[in-house]
N, C-alpha and C positions, 0 to 999 in steps of 0.2 A: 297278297294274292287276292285278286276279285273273281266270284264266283261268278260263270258265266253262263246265262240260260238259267237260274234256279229263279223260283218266284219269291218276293222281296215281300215282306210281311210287312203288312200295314202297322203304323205305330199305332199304339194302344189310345184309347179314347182320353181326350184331355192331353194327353201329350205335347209339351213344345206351346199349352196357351198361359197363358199369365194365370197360372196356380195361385190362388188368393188373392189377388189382383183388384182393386174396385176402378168398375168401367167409371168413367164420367157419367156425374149427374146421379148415380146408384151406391150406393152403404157398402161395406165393407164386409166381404163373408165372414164365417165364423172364423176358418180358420186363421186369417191375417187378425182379428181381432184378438184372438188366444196367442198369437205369438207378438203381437205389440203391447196388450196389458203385463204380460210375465217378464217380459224384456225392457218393460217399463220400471217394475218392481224393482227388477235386478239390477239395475243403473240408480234409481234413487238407495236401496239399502246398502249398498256397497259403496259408497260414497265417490261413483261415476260421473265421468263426465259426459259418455259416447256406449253405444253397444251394439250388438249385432245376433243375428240367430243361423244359424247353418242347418238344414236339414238337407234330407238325401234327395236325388234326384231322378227321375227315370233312367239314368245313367248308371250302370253300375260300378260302383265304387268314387263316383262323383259326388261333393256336398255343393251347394250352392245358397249364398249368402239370400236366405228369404224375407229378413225385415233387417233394417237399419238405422240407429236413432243416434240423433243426434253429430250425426256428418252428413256430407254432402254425399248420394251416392256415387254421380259422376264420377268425383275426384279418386275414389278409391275401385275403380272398375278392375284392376289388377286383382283383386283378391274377392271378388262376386263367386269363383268358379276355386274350389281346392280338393284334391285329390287326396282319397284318406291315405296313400300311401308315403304321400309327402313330406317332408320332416317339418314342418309348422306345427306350434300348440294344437291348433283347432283338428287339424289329423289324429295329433296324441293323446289328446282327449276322447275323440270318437274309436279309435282303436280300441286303446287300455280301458275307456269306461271309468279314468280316471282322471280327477282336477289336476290342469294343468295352471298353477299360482305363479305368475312371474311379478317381485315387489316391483324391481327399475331393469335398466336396459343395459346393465352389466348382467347380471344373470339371464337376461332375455338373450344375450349376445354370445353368450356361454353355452346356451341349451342350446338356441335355434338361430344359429347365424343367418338364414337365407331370408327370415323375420326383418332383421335389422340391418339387413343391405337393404331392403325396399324401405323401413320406415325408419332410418336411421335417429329420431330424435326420443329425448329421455320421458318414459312415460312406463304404465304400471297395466299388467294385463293380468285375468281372471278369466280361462276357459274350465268349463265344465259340461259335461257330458249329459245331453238329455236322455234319458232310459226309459224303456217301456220293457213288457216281459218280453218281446226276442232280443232284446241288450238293446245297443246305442238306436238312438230315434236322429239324433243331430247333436248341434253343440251351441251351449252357450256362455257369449262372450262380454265381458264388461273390460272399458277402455278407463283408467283413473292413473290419478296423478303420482308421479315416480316416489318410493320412499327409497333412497339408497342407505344399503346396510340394515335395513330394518325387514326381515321378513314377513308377508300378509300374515296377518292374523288367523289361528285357525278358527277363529271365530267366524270372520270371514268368509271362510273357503266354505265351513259348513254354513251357513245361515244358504250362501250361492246354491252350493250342492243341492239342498232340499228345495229349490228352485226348480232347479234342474231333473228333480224327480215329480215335481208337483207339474210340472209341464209335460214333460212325459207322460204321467196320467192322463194329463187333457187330450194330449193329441190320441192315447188310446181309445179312449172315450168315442174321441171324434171318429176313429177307424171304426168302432164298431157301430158307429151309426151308417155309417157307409163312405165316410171322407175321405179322399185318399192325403194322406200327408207327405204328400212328396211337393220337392217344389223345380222348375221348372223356367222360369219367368226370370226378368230382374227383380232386385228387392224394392219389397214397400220399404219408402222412404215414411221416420217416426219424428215429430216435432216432439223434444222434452218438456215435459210441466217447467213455467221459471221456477225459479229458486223460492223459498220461502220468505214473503214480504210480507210488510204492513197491506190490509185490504186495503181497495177502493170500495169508499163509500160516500154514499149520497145524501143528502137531507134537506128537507125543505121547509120554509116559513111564508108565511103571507105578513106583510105589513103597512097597517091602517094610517095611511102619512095624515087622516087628522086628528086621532088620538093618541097614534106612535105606540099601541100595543103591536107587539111583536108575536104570532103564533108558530110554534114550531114544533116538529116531530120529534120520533127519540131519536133519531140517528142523528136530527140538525144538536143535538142535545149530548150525544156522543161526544162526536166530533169533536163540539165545546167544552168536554170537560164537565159537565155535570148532569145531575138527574133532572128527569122529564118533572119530576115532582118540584123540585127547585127552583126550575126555569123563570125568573119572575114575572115575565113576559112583556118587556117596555124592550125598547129601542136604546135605550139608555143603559141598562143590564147586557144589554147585547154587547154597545160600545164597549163597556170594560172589560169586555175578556179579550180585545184587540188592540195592535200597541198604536200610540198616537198619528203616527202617519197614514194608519189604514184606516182607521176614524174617519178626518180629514175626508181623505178618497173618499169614504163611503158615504158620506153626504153628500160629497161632491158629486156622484155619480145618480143618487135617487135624484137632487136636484133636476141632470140631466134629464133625467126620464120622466120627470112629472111635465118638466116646461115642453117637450115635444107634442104636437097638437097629434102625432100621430105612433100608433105603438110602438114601441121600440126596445129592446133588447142590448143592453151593454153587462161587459166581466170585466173583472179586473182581479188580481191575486190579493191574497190575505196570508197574515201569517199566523197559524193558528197556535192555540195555547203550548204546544209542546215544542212550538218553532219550526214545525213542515209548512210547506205551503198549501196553501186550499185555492182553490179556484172558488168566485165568485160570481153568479150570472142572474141579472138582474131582469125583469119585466115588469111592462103595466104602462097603464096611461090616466091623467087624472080626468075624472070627471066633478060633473055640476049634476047632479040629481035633480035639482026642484030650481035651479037657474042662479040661487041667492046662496044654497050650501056647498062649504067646500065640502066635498068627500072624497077620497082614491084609495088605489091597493097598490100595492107593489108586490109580486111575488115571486119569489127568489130560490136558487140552488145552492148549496154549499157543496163543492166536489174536494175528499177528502183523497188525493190521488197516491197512495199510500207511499212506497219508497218513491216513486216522482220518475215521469220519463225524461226522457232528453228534453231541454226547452230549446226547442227553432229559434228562439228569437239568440238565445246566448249562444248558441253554435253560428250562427248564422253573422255573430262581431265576430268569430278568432278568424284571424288571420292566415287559415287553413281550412283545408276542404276535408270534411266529415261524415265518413259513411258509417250506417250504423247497419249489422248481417247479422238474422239471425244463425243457428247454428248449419241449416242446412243450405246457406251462402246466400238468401233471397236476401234484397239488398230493403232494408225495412226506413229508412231514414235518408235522405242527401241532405245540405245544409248549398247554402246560395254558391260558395266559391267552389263547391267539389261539381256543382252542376257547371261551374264554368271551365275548370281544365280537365274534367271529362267530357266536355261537348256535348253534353245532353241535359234533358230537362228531367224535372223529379219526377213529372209524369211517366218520364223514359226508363227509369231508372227504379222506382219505387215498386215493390212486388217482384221481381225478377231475380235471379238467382245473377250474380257479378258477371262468369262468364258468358249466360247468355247476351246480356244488356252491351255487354265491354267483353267480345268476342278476342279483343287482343290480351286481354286477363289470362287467356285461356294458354298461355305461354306453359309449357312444363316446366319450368322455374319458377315462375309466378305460384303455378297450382302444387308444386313442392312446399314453395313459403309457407301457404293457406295451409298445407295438411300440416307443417311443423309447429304451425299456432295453435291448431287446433288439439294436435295429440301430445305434444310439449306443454301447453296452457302456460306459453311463455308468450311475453313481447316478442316480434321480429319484427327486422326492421331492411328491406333493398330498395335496390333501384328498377324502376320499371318505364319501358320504352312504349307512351299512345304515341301510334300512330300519325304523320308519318315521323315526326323529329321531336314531339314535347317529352322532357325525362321528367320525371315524378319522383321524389321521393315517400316511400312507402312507409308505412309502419301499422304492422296489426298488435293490438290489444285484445288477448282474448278473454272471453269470462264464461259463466255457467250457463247465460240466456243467449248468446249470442258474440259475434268479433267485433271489437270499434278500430275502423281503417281510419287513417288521418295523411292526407296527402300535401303534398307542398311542391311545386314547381322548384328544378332545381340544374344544373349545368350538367352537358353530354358529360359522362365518365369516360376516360381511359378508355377504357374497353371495355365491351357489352359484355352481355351474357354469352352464354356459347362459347367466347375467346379464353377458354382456359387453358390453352397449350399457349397462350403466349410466353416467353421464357421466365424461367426464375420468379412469376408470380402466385403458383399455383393456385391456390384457390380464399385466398385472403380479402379479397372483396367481398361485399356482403351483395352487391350485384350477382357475383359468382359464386357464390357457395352451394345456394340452393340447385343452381343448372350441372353444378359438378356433383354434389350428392344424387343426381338424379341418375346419372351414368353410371355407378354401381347397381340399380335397379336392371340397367341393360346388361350390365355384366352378368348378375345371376343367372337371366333368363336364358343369356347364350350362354352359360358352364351347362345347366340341363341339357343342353342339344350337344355339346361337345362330346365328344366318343373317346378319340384314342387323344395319347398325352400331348400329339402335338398340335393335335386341335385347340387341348386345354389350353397348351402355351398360347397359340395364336389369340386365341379370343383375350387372355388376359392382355397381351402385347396391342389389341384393338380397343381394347375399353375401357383398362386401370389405365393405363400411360396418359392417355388423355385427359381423363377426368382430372388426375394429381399432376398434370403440368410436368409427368416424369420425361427423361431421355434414356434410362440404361433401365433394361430388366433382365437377373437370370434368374431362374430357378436348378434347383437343385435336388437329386430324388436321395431317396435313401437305400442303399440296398448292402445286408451285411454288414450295418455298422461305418461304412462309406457313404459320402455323398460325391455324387457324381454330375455333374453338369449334365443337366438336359435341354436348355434351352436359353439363348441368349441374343439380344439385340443392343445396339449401342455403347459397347464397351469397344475399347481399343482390339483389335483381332489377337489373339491367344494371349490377351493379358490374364485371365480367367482360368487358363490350362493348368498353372500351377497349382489354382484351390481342387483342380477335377481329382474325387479319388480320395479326399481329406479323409482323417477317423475324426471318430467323435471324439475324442482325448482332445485334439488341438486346439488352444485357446484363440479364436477367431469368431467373428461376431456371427458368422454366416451358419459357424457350430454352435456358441450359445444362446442362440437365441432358440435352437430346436431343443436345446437338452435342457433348459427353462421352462421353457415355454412361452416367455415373454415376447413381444416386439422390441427391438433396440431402435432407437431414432437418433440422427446424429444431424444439427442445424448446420454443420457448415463437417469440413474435411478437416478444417484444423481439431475441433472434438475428435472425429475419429484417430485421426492421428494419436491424441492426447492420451485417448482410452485405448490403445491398442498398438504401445510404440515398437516400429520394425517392422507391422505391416506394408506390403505393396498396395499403394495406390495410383489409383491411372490420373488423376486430374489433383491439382490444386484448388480451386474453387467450385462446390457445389453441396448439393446435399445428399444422405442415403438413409433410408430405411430398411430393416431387417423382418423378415415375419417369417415365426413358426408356420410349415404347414403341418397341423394334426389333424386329421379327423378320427371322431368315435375315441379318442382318447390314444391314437394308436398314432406315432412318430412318422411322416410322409415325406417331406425334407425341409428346405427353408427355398424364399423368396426375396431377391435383393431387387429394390426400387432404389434407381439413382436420380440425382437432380443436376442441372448442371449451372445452377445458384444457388447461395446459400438462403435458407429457407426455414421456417416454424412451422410444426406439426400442431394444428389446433386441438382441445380436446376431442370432438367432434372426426375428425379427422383419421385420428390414433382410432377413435371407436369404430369406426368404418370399414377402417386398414386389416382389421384386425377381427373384425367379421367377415369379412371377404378372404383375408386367407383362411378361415375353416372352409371357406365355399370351396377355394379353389382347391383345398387338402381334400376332400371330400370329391371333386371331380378327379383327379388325379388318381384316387385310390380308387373311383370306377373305372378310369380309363387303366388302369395296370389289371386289374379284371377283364377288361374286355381283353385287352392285347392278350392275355393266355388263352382265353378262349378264344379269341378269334383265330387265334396259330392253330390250335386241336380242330377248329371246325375247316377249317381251310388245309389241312392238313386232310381230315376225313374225306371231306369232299373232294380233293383231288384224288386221295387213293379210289371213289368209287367214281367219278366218271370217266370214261370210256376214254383211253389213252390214246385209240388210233380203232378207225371203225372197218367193221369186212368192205375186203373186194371183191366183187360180183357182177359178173358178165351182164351186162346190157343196163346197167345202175348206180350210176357215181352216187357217191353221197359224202357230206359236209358237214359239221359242227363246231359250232361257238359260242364261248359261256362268257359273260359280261357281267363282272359284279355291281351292285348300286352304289352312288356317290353318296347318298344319306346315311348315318351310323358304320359303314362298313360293314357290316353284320353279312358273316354269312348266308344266305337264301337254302331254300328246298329245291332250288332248279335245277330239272337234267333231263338228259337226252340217251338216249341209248341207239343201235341199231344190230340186230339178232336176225343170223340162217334161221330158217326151220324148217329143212326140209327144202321144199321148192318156193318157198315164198321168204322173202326180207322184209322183216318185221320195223316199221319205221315209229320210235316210240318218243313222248316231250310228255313232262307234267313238272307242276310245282307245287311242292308240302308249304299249307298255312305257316307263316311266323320265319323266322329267322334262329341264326346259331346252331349250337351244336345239336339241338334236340331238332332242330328241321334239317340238319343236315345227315343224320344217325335216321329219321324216318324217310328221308329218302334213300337214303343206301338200302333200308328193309325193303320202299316197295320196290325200287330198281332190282332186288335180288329177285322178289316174289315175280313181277312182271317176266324176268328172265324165263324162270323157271316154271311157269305157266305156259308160256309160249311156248318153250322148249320140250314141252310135254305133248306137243300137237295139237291143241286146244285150240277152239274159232275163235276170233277177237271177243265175241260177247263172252263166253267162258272165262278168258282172261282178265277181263275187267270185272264182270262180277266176282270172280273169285281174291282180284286183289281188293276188292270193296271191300267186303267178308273178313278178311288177312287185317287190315285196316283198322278197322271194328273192334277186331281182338287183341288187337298190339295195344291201341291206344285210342278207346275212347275218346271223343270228342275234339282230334285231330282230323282234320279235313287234307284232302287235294286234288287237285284237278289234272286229268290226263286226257291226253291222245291216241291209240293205236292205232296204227294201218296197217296191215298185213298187203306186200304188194306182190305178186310173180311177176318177174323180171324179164320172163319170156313174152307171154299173152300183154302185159301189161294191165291185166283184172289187179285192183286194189278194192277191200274190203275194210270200212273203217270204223271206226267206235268212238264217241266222244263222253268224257263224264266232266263237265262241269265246264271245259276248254276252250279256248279260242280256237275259230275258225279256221284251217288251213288255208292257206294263200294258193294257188294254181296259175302260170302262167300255162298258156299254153303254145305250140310249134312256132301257132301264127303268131304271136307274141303278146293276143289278148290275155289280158290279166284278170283272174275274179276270184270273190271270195266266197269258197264254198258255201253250203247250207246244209250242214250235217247234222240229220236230228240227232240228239243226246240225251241222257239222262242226267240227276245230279251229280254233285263233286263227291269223290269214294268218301267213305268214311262217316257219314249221316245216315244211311238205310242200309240194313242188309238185303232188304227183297227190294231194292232198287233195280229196275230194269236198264240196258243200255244197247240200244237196236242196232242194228249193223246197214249200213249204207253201202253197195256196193260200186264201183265209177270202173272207168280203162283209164290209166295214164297213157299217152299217147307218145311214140316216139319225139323225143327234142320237145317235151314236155316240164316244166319242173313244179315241183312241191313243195314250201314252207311252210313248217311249224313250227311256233314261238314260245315263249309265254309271256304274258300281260305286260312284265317290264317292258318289252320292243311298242307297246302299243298305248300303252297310259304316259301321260303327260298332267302335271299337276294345273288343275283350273280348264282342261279339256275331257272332254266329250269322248269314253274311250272308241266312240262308233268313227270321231276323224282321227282316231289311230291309227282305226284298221284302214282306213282310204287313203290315208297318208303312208302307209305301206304295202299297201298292193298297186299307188300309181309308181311310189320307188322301185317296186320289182318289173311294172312292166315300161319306163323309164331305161332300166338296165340294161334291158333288152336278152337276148341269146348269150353272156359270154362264159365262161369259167363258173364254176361254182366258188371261186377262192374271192374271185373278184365280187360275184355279186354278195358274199357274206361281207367281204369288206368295206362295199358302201354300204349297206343297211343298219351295219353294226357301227361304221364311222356317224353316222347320224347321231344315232343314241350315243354313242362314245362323247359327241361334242356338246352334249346336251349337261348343264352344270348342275341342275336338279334332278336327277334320276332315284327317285327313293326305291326301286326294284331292281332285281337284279335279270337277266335276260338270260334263256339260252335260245338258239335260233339250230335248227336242222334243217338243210338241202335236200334235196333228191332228184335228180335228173334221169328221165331213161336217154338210151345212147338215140342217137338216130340212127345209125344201122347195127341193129344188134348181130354181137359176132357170131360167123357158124357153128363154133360150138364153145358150149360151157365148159369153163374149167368144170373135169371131175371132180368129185366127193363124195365121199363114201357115207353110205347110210350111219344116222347115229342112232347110237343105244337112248331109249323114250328115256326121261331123266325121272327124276322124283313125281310120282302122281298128286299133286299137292293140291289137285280138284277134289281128290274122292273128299280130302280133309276136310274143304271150307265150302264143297258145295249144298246146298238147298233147292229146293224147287224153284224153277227160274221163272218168273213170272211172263219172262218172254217167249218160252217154251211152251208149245200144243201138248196138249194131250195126248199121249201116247208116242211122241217123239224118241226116239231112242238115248238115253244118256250115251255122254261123249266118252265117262269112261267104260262105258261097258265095253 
C-alpha cells in the first residue's frame, strides 16, 4: 500500500554515499582503515586465505558486506547485501551473537544449504560476531581451506572471537567520537600482505679496475655470506664466492663496460652462495686522469630478489600463454604467446582486473570457475570461447598471493557452455560444469520468491532439470505418514498413480531415501532394477536420482530426478543435489504454511466484504475485488456501501501489509467505519474516529481510506480522504477528471490528525470511481500515469453499464502478469431521471455511540462548535 499525499521524509545525512569509501587521490577514513587492519589480522591468524566484514546498514535489519580482502568484489556481488533474518552463517552469527565454525562443506551443507547452492565448492568458513554494548555491531568472516572430518579448533574460534570483540570496541570508540558505523556503499576492496618470503635486499660496491680492490656494504656482504669485517676486499675474494661460469660472465661484462667510450650500464644474473639467484647491475666508464694513468671505477648493485618472481624471459619459451592475477583478478603479468591468443598487448592487459581487459572472461561460467579457484584453492581447469571462434583451453592455479592462468589454443568442443540439456550428457564436461553449477545459484533465488507448492514445483521443473540434463521430476509431500504425488512432469501419464498414497513401511527408493535421509543415485535403470527387484519401471535406459526433502530436521517428502541416459553422479554434483533439496524442503514447508493461511485469510476476507451492496433510488452502485499475482497473499482491500439515513455512504480503503493480520484489521476498520456512519456522524467524525480506533487496536498499522457520504436525491456529496487516491469522476458529458480532494494522513499514524471534508453535487448520468493503488501502480511507472492511464479508460468507456465499465478496467489489471497489489474498484452512478418517489424506509434506531468512546478535540473543529454527540 503507498501512502498517498503524506510528506516523505528526507533520508538522514550521509545516507546512500560511499560510507568509508576513499575518493581518488585522498587516504582512507578511519573507519575503512579500522575495518581492513582487524580483517587483515583475522585472515593471517586463522590461517586464511580470503575475508570479509558485514556491518549494519541504514536499512533496518540489513548487513552489508563493507570491506573485502582478498577476492575479487565484482565476482561475488550476490552476497554484498544479507538480510539478518536469512539462514546464512553471517545472519546466525549477527542474530545469536554467536561463532558460527564451519571446518568443510559437508557440514556447511548440513547447516546452511542456501550457502552452498551459491558457492558450491569445498572450502572452510569462520563467522563471528562483532559486539559492542547494544549486542551485535556486524560480522566477521574468514574464508580458509576445507579440513574434512576434522573440526576448527577451539583455539581457533576463540583467538577469531576476541577479534571480533577487539573490533567491536573500535568501532564503539569510533561512535563515541561521532562516526556513524553504518555502511551503505559497495565494499572496499583489501589486497593481502604476500606470504612470508626471503626479503629483498640490496647492496652495493664500487670497484677500482686498476687495483681490483673491491669495496662493499653490509648488505653486499649479507647477501654474500659473510661479515663486513671479513670481507677481504679484492676482486679476486669476490670471484670465489661465485661458481665458475658467473666468473667468466663477470669479467666478461666489466670488460664490456670499461671498453665503451660512453657510460653504460649492463646486468646479468649470478647465483649466489645459497644457490638463489641475484641480479647483477653494473656501471661506470674508464677514464685517463693525467692522459698516461690508467684509472676507472665500476659501480655496481647486487639485488638479492628473495623467493624470486616470475622470470619473462622463461615464461615467455613455454609453449603456452601465461597469466599471472593477483588475488583481486588484476592481471599482474602476460608473457608473449598469452598476448597473442588474447589479442592484446601487455600494455592492454597488465594492471587491470581479467574481466575488464577480456570483457568476454566475464561469462558466468568463466567467473564461476575463477570463484571455485579461488575459494576451493584447488587447480581448475575448462574451456573458454574469445571471441568470435578461438577456443582456449584454460587452467587456474591458485595460491596465497595471487591465480597463475595458463592457456593453450585448442579445438571447438562438442558443445559449449550453456548446452547442458543436451541429452544423456549432463554435466561431465569440464566446459560445462561450472555454467550448470551456476543454475542452482538461480534456482535458490527463485525458491525465496516462490509462495505456494506449485510455484515451488514449477521453479524447480525450470531450473534443476536443466542445469542436470534431467527429463522426469516428481516430487512427493508427506502428510500422515503417506506420500502423495504433488507434482509431475515427463513420466509416462499415470505411471506414477500407483506410488500416490504409499506408507512409509514400503520398501521403495522414493520411501527410503526420506526415512534415511540419504540421496539414492542409481547410474543406469539396470542398478535400479538390481537394488530394488519387482519394482515398476517406465523406461529401460536412463538414470534416476532420489532426494530426501527435510527441512529444520522435520520429514517434507522425497524428489525423483529422472534421466533418460545412463549417466555418473560426480562428487560435486551429489553435494549440489542434495543442498538444493533442503532448499527445496524448506520452500515447500513455507509454501504448506502459506497455503493454510492463505485458505483462513481468504476465507476471512470473503466472509467480511460486502456480498451484494443496497438498492437505492436514483444511485446504482458496483464492486470488484482483484487479488495480486505476486505471493498471493491476501491484501487489506475493501469496499463497503451503507444507508444512513438519507445519504449512501460510498466507502474504499486498504490495511498496510498482506494476510491474515491485514485482512483481521480490515474487517475491524470495516466494522468501526459501519458503525460510525450508522451513528449519524459527518464524514470528518467518521474518519477521525476510526483513526483513533486504529491507534488503539494496533499500533503502528497504517491505512488509507476514502469516504463520501452522497444524497441520492439533491446529488450534494461530501467527501474525506486519509492518505487515498483520488477518486475518478466522469461526468454526463462524458469529460473525465481526477478529483483534487484535500486530505489528511493515512489513519493510524496521529490521533489529533485532522481530515477536512470537501463538498461537490454528482450530477445526474454522472459517475464516481474509487480504487486502491493496485488499479494504479505498475512496477517501474510513475504512479501519476496510473491515474491518467485510468481516468482516459473511464472516459474511453464512455456512458454504458456499471458491469461493463468495471469489466474493462478490471480486464486491464487482470491482463497485466506482474501485479504485486491487490485491487478493489467501487462504481457509483446517479440515474439520469431519478424516480418519483423513493422506496420507503423506516427510521433506524441511532446504533452504538462509538464517537463518545474514541472522540478528542478535533483540531478541525472551531471553537464553540457544538459536539456531534451531544
Amino acid at each position: 500500500m503507498t501512502r498517498h499525499d503524506t510528506p516523505r521524509s528526507s533520508p538522514p545525512a550521509g545516507h546512500g554515499t560511499v560510507a568509508g569509501a576513499a575518493d581518488a587521490g585522498r587516504a582512507p577514513d578511519e573507519l575503512s582503515l579500522v575495518l581492513a587492519q582487524a580483517l587483515v589480522s583475522a585472515v593471517e591468524s586463522s590461517d586464511g586465505y580470503a575475508g570479509g566484514v558485514y556491518l549494519r546498514s541504514g536499512t533496518p535489519g540489513l548487513l552489508r558486506l563493507a570491506v573485502l580482502a582478498g577476492l575479487p568484489g565484482p565476482l561475488f556481488r550476490p552476497w554484498w547485501r544479507m538480510h539478518v533474518n536469512r539462514p546464512f552463517p553471517v545472519s546466525e552469527a549477527y542474530r545469536s551473537g554467536r561463532s558460527v565454525l564451519l571446518s568443510d562443506a559437508e557440514e556447511a551443507m548440513r547447516r546452511f544449504p542456501q550457502l552452498m547452492a551459491g558457492l558450491p565448492f569445498p572450502f572452510g568458513s569462520l563467522w563471528v560476531p562483532i559486539t559492542g554494548p547494544r549486542g551485535s555491531m556486524g560480522v566477521l568472516a574468514v574464508l580458509r581451506a576445507s579440513t574434512p572430518g576434522e573440526p576448527v579448533a577451539p583455539a581457533d574460534g576463540e583467538r577469531l572471537h576476541r577479534l571480533g570483540r577487539r573490533l567491536g570496541a573500535a568501532l564503539t570508540d569510533l561512535e563515541r567520537r561521532g562516526s556513524d558505523c553504518v555502511w551503505d556503499a559497495e565494499p572496499v576492496p583489501v589486497q593481502l600482505p604476500a606470504a612470508h618470503t626471503p626479503p629483498v635486499r640490496v647492496g652495493r660496491f664500487d670497484w677500482d679496475l686498476h687495483s681490483g680492490r673491491v669495496s662493499a656494504d653490509d648488505e653486499l656482504c649479507a647477501i654474500l655470506g659473510s661479515e663486513p669485517d671479513a670481507f677481504p676486499g679484492t676482486v679476486d675474494a669476490l670471484a670465489e664466492r661465485l661458481v665458475p661460469e658467473d666468473v667468466y660472465g663477470l669479467w666478461a661484462l666489466a670488460r664490456q663496460t670499461v671498453e665503451s667510450a660512453e657510460p653504460v650500464v649492463r646486468r646479468m644474473r649470478l647465483r649466489g652462495p645459497d644457490g638463489r639467484s641475484h641480479l647483477l647491475e653494473l656501471s661506470g666508464r674508464w677514464t685517463h686522469p693525467d692522459g698516461d694513468v690508467s684509472a676507472g671505477h665500476l659501480t655496481g648493485f647486487l639485488v638479492d630478489l628473495g623467493a624470486g618472481p616470475v622470470v619473462p624471459e622463461a615464461a615467455d619459451r613455454l609453449p603456452r600463454g601465461i597469466l599471472s592475477l593477483d588475488r583481486l583478478g588484476r592481471i599482474t603479468y602476460a608473457n608473449g604467446l598469452a598476448e597473442e591468443l588474447l589479442g592484446h598487448s601487455r600494455i592492454e592487459l597488465v594492471g587491470h582486473p581479467v574481466w575488464q581487459a577480456l570483457p568476454w572472461f566475464g561469462h558466468e561460467a568463466y567467473e564461476d570457475h575463477y570463484r571455485a579457484a579461488l575459494i576451493a584453492d584447488e587447480p581448475v581447469h575448462f574451456l573458454a570461447r574469445r571471441p568470435p571462434s578461438l577456443w582456449l583451453s584454460v587452467s587456474l592455479y591458485p595460491g596465497h598471493d595471487g591465480v597463475s592462468v595458463v592457456l593453450q589454443a585448442t579445438d571447438q568442443p562438442a558443445y559449449a557452455p550453456g548446452s547442458v540439456t543436451t541429452p544423456g550428457l549432463g554435466i561431465g564436461s569440464t566446459a560445462d560444469r561450472s555454467s550448470a553449477l551456476y543454475r542452482p545459484v538461480a534456482l535458490a533465488i527463485a525458491l525465496t520468491e516462490a509462495v505456494t507448492a506449485r510455484q515451488v514445483s514449477s521453479v524447480v521443473t525450470d531450473e534443476l532439470l536443466p542445469a542436470f540434463g534431467g527429463r522426469q521430476l516428481a516430487i512427493y509431500l508427506l502428510n500422515e505418514r503417506h506420500l502423495h504425488l504433488a507434482w509431475e512432469t515427463g513420466f509416462p501419464k499415470g505411471f506414477l498413480d500407483r506410488f500416490d498414497g504409499v506408507g512409509l513401511d514400503v520398501s521403495i527408493p522414493g520411501v527410503e531415501t526420506l526415512t534415511t535421509g540419504r540421496p539414492i543415485f542409481f547410474e543406469s535403470m539396470q542398478r535400479l532394477a538390481e537394488a530394488y527387484p519387482g519394482i515398476p519401471i517406465d523406461a529401460d535406459v536412463g538414470a534416476r536420482a532420489f532426494l530426501p526433502l527435510i527441512a529444520s530436521g522435520r520429514p517434507v517428502g522425497s524428489c525423483i530426478l529422472g534421466f533418460d541416459r545412463p549417466r555418473g553422479f560426480s562428487p560435486e554434483e551429489r553435494t549440489v543435489l542434495t543442498a538444493l533439496a533442503g532448499l527445496i524442503a524448506q520452500a515447500l514447508q513455507r509454501a504448506q504454511r502459506y497455503d493454510s493461511e492463505s485458505a483462513l485469510a481468504r476465507g476471512l476476507q470473503d466472509a467480511l466484504l460486502p456480498h451484494r451492496l443496497p438498492e437505492v433510488d436514483g444511485v446504482d452502485t458496483l464492486g470488484r475485488y482483484l487479488s495480486g499475482t505476486q505471493g498471493m497473499d491476501v491484501g487489506g482491500d475493501w469496499y463497503d456501501v451503507i444507508e444512513t439515513g438519507r445519504e449512501l455512504a460510498l466507502i474504499i480503503g486498504d490495511v498496510q501489509g498482506h494476510g491474515v493480520s491485514a485482512a483481521a484489521t480490515m474487517g475491524q476498520l470495516r466494522s468501526a467505519v459501519r458503525a460510525f456512519a450508522l451513528s449519524n456522524h459527518d464524514p470528518r467524525e467518521v474518519m477521525s474516529g476510526t483513526n483513533r480506533l486504529l491507534i488503539d487496536l494496533d499500533p503502528g498499522q497504517f491505512a488509507s481510506c476514502c469516504y463520501i457520504a452522497l444524497d441520492p436525491v439533491t446529488g450534494v456529496a461530501r467527501a474525506v480522504r486519509a492518505g487515498h487516491p483520488q477518486p475518478v469522476l466522469r461526468r454526463p458529458d462524458g469529460r473525465t477528471e481526477v478529483l483534487d480532494l484535500p486530505g489528511g494522513i493515512v489513519l493510524g499514524v496521529d490521533g489529533d490528525a485532522a481530515y477536512p471534508v470537501t463538498e461537490m453535487r454528482l450530477e445526474p448520468g454522472a459517475m464516481l470511481a474509487l480504487f486502491t493503488d493496485g488499479l494504479i501502480e505498475r512496477p517501474g511507472t510513475d504512479i501519476d500515469e496510473g491515474i491518467e492511464r485510468l481516468r482516459a479508460t473511464v472516459e474511453h468507456i464512455g456512458a454504458v453499464p456499471l458491469a461493463e465499465t468495471a469489466d474493462q478496467v478490471i480486464g486491464e489489471a487482470r491482463a497485466a502478469t506482474d501485479r504485486p497489489d491487490d485491487i478493489a474498484l467501487l462504481l457509483a452512478a446517479r440515474w439520469t431521471a431519478t424516480a418519483e418517489a423513493r422506496r420507503p424506509r423506516t427510521e433506524r434506531e441511532s446504533g452504538p455511540d462509538l464517537w463518545r468512546t474514541f472522540r478528542r478535540p478535533d483540531p478541525g473543529r472551531a471553537t464553540g462548535t457544538p459536539d456531534p454527540a451531544s
